[in-house]
Backbone as CSV, one residue per row, in Angstrom:
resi,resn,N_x,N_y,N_z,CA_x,CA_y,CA_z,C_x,C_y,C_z
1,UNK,-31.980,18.162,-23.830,-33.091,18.186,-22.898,-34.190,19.100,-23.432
2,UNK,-35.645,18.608,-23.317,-36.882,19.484,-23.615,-36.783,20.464,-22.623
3,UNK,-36.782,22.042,-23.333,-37.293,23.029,-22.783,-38.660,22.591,-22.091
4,UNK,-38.793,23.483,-20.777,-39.211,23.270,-20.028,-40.884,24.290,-20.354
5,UNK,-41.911,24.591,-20.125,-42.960,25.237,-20.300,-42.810,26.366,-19.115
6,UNK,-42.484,27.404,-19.311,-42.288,28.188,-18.256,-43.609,28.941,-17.731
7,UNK,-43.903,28.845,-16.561,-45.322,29.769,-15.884,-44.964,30.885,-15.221
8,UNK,-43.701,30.867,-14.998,-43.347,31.575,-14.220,-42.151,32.500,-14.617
9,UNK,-41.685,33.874,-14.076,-40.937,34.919,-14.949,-40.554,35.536,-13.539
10,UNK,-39.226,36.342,-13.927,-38.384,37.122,-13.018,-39.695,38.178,-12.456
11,UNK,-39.194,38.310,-11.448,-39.843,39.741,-10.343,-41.230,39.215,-9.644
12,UNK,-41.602,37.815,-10.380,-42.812,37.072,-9.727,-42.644,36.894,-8.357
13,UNK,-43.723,36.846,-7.292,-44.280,36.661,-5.867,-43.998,35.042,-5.970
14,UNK,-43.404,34.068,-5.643,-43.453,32.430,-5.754,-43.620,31.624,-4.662
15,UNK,-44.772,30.801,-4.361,-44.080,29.872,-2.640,-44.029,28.758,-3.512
16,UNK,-43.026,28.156,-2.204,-42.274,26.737,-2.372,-43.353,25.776,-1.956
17,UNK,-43.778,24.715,-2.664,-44.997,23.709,-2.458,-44.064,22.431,-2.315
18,UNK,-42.829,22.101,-2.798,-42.095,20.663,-2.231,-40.565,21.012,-1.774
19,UNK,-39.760,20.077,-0.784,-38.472,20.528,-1.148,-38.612,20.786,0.158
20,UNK,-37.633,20.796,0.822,-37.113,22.009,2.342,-37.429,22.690,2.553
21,UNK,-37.761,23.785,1.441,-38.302,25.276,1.853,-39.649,25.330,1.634
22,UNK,-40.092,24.220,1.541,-42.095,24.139,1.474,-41.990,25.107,2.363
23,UNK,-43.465,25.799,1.800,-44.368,26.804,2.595,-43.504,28.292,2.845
24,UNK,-42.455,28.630,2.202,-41.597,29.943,2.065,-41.933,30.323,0.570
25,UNK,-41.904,31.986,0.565,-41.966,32.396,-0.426,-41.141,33.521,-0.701
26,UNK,-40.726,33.703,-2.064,-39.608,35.076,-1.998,-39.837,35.364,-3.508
27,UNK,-39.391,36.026,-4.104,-38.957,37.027,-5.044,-38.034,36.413,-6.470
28,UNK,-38.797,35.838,-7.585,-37.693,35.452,-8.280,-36.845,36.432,-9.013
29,UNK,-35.314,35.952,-8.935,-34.173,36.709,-9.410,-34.028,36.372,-10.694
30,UNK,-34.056,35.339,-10.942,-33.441,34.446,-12.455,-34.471,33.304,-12.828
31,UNK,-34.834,32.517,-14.272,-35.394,31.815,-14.308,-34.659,30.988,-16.036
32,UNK,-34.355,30.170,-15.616,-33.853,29.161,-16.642,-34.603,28.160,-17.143
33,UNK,-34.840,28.771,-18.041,-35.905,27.842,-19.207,-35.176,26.278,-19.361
34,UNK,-34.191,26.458,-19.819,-33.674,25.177,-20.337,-33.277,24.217,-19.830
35,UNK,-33.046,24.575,-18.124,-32.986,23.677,-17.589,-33.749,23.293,-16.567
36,UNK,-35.587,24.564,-16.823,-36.625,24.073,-15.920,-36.361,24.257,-14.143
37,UNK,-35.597,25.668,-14.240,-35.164,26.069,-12.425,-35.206,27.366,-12.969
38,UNK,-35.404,27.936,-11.360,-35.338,29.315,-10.864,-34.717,29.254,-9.546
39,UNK,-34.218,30.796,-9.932,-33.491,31.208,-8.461,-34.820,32.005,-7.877
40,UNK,-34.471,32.028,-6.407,-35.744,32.449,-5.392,-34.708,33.486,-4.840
41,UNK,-34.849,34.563,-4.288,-34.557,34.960,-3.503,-34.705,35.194,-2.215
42,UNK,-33.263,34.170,-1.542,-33.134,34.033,-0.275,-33.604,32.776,0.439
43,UNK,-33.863,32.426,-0.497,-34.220,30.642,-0.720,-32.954,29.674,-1.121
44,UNK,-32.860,28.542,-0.345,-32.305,27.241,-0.916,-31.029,27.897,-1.194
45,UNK,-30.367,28.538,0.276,-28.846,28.527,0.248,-27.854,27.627,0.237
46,UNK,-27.211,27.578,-0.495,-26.173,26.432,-0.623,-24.454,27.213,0.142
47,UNK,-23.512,26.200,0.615,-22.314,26.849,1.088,-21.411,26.797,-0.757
48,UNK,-20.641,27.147,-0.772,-19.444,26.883,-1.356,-17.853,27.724,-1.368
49,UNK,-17.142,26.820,-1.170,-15.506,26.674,-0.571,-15.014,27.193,-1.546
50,UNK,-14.502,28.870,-1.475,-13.760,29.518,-2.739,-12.194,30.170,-2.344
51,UNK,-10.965,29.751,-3.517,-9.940,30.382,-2.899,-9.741,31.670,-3.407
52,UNK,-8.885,32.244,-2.549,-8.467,33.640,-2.998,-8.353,34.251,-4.671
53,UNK,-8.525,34.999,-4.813,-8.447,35.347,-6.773,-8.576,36.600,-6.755
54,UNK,-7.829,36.992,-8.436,-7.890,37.964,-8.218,-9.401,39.102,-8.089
55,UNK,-10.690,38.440,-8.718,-11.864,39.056,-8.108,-12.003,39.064,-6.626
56,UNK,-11.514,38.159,-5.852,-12.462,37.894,-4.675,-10.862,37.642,-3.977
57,UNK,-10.454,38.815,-3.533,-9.235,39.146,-2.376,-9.044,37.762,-1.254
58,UNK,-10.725,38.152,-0.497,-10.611,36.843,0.558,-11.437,35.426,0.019
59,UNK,-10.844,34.616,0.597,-11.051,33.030,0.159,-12.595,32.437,1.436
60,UNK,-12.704,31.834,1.182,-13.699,31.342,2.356,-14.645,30.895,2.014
61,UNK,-15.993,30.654,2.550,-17.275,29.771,2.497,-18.391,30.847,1.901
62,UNK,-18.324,31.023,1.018,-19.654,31.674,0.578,-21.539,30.767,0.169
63,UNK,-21.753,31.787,0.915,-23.445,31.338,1.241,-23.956,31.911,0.048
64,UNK,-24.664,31.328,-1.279,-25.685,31.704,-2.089,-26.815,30.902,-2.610
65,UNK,-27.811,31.806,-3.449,-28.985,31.282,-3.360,-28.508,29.884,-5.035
66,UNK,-29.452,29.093,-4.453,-29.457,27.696,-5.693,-30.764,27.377,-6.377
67,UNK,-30.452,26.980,-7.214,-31.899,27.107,-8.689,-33.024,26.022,-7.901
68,UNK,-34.253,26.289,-7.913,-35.325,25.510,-7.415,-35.952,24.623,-8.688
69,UNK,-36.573,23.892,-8.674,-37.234,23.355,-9.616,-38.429,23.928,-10.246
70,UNK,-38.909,24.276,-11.726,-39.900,25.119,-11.579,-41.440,24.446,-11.361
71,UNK,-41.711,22.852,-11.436,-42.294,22.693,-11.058,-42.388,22.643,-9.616
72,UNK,-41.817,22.799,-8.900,-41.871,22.938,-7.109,-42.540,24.629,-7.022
73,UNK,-42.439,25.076,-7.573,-43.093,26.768,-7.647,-44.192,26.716,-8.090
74,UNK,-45.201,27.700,-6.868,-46.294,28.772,-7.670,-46.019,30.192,-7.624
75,UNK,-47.321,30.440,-8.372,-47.370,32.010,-8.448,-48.158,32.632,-7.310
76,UNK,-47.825,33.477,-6.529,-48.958,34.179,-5.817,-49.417,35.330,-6.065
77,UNK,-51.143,34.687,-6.586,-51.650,36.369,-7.159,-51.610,37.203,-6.098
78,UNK,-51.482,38.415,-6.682,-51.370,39.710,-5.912,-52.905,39.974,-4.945
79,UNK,-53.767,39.523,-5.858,-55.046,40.170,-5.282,-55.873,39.379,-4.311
80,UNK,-55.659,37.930,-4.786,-56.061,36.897,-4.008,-55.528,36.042,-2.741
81,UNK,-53.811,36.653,-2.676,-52.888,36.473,-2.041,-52.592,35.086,-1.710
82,UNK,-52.761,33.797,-2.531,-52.863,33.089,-2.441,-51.597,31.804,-4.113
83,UNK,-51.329,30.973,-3.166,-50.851,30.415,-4.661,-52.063,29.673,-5.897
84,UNK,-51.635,30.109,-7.250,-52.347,29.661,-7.848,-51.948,29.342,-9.289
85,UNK,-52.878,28.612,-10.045,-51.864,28.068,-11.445,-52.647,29.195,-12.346
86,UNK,-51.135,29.783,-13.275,-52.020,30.544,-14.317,-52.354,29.922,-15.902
87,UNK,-53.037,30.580,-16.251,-53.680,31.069,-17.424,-53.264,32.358,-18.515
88,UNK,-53.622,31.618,-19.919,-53.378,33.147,-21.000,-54.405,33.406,-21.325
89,UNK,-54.661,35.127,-21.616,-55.948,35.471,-22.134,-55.201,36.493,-23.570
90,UNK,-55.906,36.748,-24.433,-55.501,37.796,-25.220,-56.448,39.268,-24.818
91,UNK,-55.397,40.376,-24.291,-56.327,41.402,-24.616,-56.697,42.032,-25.725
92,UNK,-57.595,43.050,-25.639,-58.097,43.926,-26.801,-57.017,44.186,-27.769
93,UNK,-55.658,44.759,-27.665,-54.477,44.972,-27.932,-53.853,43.487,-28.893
94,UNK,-54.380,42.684,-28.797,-53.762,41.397,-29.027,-52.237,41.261,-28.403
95,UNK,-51.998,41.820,-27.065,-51.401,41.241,-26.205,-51.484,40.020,-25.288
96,UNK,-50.787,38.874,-25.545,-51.421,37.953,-24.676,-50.582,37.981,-22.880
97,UNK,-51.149,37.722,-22.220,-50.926,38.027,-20.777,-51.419,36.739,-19.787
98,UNK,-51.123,36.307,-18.652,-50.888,35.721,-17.883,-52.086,35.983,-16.736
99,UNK,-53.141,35.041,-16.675,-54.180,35.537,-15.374,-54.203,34.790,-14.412
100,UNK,-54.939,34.714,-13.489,-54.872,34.094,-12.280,-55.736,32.810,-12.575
101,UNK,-56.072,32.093,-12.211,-57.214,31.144,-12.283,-58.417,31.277,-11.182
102,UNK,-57.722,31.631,-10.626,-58.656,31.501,-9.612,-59.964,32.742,-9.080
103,UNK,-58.855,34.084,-9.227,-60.005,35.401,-9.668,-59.786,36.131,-10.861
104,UNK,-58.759,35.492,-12.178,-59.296,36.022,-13.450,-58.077,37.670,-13.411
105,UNK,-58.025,37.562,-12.370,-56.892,39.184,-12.090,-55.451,38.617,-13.347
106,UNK,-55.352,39.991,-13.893,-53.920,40.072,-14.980,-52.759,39.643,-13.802
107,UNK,-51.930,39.181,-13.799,-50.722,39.132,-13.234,-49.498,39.826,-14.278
108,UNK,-49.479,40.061,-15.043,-48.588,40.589,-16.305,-48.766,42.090,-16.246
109,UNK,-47.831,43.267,-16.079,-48.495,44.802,-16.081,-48.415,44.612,-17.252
């Protein structure tokens, strides 16, 4: 499978634009290039039926979060508070970094 073009990176602000959880936004935890998903945090809980072991004493239904699609994600700039698609700029540094489109603000510290 083609790696996926990633816009998006752990600790990012993200809302959900398709899917069930349209119009929620949370905190990404994880982001998997290769297979083009991210985990959200606290988003798109799934159940699953686990037995006893020796990690996990009690057996039962555990509730956790499940990989979103990364095209179903934006970014929400910080400054504009709004979702938006980014952009690379190079700074002075010849660091290249991640901007907003919409007001040009770094999203990358």
């Amino acid at each position: 499978m083609e790696k996926a073009k990633v816009h998006i990176k752990k600790n990012d602000m993200v809302l959900v634009i398709k899917g069930k959880e349209k119009g929620k936004s949370g905190k990404v935890l994880r982001v998997d290039p290769e297979k083009g998903k991210a985990v959200v945090e606290k988003l798109n809980f799934i159940k699953r039926h686990a037995k006893p072991s020796q990690q996990m004493r009690q057996g039962g239904i555990i509730e956790k979060e499940a990989p979103l699609t990364l095209s179903n994600l934006m970014v929400l700039c910080p400054k504009c508070n709004k979702p938006v698609r980014t952009g690379k700029k190079r700074l002075e540094d010849r660091k290249s970094v991640r901007v907003c489109k919409k007001c040009g603000d770094v999203l990358d510290k």
